[in-house]
C-alpha positions as a Markdown table, in Angstrom:
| # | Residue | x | y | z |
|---|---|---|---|---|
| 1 | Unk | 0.0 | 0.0 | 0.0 |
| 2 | Unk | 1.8 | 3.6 | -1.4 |
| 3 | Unk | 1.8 | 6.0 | 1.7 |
| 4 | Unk | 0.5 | 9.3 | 1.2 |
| 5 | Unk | 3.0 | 11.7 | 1.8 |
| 6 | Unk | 0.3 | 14.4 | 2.1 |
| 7 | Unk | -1.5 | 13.0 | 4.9 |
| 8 | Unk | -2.2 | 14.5 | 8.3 |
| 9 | Unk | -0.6 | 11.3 | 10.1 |
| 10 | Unk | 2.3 | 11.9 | 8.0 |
| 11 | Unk | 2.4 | 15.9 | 9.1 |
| 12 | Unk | 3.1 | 14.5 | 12.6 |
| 13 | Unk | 6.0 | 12.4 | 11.7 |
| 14 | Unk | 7.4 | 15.4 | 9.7 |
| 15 | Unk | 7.7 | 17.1 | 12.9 |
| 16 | Unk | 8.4 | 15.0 | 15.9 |
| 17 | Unk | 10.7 | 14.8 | 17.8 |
| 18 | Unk | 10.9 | 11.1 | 18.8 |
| 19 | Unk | 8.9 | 7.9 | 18.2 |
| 20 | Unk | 8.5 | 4.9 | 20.1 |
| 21 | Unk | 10.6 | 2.0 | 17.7 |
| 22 | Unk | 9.0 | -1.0 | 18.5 |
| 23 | Unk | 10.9 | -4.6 | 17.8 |
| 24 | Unk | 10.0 | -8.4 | 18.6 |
| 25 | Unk | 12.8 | -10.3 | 20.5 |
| 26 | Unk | 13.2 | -14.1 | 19.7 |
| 27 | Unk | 11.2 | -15.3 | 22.5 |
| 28 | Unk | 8.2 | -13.1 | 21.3 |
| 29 | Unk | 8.4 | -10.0 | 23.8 |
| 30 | Unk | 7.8 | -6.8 | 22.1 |
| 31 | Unk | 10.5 | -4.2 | 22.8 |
| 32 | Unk | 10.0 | -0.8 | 22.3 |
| 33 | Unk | 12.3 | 2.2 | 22.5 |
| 34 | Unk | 12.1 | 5.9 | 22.2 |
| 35 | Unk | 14.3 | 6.8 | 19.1 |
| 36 | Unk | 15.1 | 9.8 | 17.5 |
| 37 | Unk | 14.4 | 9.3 | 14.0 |
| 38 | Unk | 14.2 | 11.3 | 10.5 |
| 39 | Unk | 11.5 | 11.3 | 7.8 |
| 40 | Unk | 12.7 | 10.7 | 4.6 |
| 41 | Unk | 10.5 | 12.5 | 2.7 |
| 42 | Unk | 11.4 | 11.7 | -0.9 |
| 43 | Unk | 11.6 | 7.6 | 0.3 |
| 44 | Unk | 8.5 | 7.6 | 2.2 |
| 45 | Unk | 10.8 | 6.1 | 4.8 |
| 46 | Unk | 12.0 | 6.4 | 8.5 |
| 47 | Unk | 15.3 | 6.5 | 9.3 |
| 48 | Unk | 16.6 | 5.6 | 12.7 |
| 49 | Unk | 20.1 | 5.3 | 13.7 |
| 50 | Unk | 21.4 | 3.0 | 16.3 |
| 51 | Unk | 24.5 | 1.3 | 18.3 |
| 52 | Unk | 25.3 | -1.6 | 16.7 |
| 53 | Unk | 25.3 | -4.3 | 19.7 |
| 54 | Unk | 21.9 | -2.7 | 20.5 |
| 55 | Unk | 18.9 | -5.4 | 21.3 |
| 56 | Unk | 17.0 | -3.6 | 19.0 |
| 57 | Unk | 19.6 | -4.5 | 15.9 |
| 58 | Unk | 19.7 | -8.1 | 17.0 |
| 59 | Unk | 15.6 | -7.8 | 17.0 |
| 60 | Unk | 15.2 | -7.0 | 13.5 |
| 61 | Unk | 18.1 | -9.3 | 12.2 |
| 62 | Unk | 15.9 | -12.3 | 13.3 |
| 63 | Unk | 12.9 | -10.2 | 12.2 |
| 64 | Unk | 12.2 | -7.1 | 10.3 |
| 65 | Unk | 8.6 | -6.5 | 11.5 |
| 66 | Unk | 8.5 | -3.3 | 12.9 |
| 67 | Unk | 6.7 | -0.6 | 14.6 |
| 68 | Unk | 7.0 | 3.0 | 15.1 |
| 69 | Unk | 4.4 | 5.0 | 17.0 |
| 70 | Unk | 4.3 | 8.6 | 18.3 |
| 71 | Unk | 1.5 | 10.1 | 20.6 |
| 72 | Unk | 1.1 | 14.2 | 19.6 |
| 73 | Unk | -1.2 | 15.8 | 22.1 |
| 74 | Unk | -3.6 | 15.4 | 25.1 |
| 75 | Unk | -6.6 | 14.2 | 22.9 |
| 76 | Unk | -5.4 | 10.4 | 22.3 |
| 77 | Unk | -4.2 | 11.5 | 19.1 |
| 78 | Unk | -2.0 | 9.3 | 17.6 |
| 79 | Unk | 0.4 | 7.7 | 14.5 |
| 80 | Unk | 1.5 | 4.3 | 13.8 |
| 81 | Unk | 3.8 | 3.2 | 11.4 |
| 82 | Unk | 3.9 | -1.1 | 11.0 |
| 83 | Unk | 6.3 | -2.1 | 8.6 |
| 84 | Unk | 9.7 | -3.9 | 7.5 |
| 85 | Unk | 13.6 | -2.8 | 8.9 |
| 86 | Unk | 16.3 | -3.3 | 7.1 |
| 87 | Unk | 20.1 | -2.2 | 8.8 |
| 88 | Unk | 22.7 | -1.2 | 6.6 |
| 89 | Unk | 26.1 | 0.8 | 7.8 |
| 90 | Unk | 25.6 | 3.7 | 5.4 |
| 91 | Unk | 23.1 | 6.5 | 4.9 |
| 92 | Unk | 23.7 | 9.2 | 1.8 |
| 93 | Unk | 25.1 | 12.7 | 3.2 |
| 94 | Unk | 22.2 | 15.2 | 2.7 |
| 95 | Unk | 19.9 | 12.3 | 5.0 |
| 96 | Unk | 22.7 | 12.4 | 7.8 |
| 97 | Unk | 22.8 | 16.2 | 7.6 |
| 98 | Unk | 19.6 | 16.5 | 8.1 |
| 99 | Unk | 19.1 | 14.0 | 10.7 |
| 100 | Unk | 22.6 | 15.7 | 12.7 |
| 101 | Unk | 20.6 | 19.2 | 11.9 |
| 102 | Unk | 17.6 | 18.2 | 13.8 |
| 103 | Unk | 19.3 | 16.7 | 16.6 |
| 104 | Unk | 22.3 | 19.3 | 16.7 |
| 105 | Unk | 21.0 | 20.1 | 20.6 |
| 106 | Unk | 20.4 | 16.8 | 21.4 |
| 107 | Unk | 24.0 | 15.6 | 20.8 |
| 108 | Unk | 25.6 | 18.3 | 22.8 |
| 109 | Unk | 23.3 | 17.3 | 25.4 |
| 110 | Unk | 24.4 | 13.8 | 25.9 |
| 111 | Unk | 28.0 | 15.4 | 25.9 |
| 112 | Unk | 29.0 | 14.2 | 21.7 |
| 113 | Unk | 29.8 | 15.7 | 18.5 |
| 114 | Unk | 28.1 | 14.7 | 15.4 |
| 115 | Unk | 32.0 | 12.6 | 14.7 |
| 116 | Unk | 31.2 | 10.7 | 18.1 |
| 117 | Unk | 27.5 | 10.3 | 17.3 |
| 118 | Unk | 27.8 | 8.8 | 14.3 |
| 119 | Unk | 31.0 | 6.3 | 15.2 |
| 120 | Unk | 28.6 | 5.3 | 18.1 |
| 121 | Unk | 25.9 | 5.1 | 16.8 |
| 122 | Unk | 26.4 | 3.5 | 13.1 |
| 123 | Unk | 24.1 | 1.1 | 12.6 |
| 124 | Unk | 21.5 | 2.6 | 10.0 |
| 125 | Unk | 17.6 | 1.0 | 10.3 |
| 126 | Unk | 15.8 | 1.9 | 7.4 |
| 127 | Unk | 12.5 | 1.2 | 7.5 |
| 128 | Unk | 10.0 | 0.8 | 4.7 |
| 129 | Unk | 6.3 | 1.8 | 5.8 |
| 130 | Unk | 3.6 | -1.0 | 4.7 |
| 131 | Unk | 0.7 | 0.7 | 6.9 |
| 132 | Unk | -0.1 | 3.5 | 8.9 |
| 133 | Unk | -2.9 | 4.0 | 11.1 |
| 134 | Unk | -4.1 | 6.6 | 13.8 |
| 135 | Unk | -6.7 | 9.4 | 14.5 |
């Protein structure tokens, strides 16, 4: 199912923040983690970078089904994305400027530079939206 990029549901991922990055571990428990991630707009994908001995890694290596889901006000209004992940260990420039643009503050926060960030946190998730539901 094609994504429309137009859609209110996809306003909210345009702009927040953080999502919750939901994986399945191999004895079935859900495990989800608040990520900062970056829609790519052009893809109609999510980007999400992570440490590479993360759980979450290991998750989608044994299985790429997927969610992401962000909660954006007081009303019980809501996104989620359920999809496939796919990790790879590269990510073209403009995407990992803009993702080191929008979490510029972020990084200095947790004491890094976008060098340390990046060799830290190099594991790339890519994932590919096949549904999205919310109100």
């Amino acid at each position: 199912m094609a994504i429309n990029a137009q859609s209110e549901l996809i306003d909210y991922l345009r702009t927040a923040y953080y999502v919750w990055f939901t994986t399945v571990r191999d004895d079935g428990m859900p495990q989800p983690t608040p990520v900062w991630f970056l829609w790519l707009e052009a893809d109609q994908k999510i980007l999400i970078f992570s440490q590479p001995s993360a759980q979450k890694v290991k998750n989608i290596r044994s299985n790429p089904k997927v969610a992401v889901s962000y909660a954006f006000n007081d009303a019980n209004d809501y996104v989620v994305v359920m999809g496939e992940a796919a990790i790879t260990d590269s990510v073209p420039s403009d995407q990992l400027d803009m993702y080191l643009t929008k979490y510029d503050q972020g990084i200095l926060a947790l004491g890094m530079t976008r060098d340390s960030m990046i060799a830290a946190f190099s594991a790339v998730i890519i994932v590919t939206p096949q549904r999205i539901r919310g109100e």
